[in-house]
C-alpha angles and dihedrals in degrees: 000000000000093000097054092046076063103052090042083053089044091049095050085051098052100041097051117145099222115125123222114196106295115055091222088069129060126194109299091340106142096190096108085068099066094225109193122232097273088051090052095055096045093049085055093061090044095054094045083058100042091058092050095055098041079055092060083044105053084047092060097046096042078063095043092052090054090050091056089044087052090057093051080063100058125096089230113047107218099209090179086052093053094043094059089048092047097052099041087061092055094042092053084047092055091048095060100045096047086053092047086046100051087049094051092042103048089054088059138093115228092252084050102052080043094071087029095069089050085073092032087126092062087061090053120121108237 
């Protein structure tokens, strides 16, 4: 049943109607590569992974952002200590985008990836 929660999940991502710049291609719908059937299977499993560990993510920062509110609070700003904070989300950000990315990018052929690079913002971390 779990499993099927996350493929439903999976579906609705995949299927968004929000149009990126060009009207063949919608949001993180990968369908104007042309990805064959083991592609698509291996994107799948990309993308389910993906989810789960944008969840842990969005935990953490979720933390981290309380932390720097926290620190608003104080009498003294520590700018060091919010930096650090600061800069550990968005390295954490970067990390998970850079694994997605790898994943995605090793399945594909080099036209592919071509067409690929021109959507890389909608695969940013936020």
């Amino acid at each position: 049943m779990k499993i099927l929660k996350i493929l439903v999940v999976l579906l609705v991502i995949c299927n968004l109607t929000l149009f990126a710049k060009d009207t063949n291609h919608i949001y993180k719908n990968l369908d104007f590569l042309n990805l064959n059937e083991k592609q698509q299977k291996k994107l799948k499993k990309i993308l389910i992974s993906h989810k789960k560990r944008y969840e842990k993510f969005y935990i953490f920062k979720q933390k981290e952002e309380k932390k720097l509110q926290e620190l608003i609070k104080e009498d003294y700003f520590d700018d060091d200590k919010y930096e650090d904070i600061a800069e550990e989300i968005e390295e954490e950000a970067v990390e998970l985008e850079v694994k997605t990315l790898k994943k995605i990018h090793k399945i594909l052929s080099k036209k592919q990836r071509e067409k690929f690079s021109q959507y890389l913002q909608e695969w940013k971390v936020d």
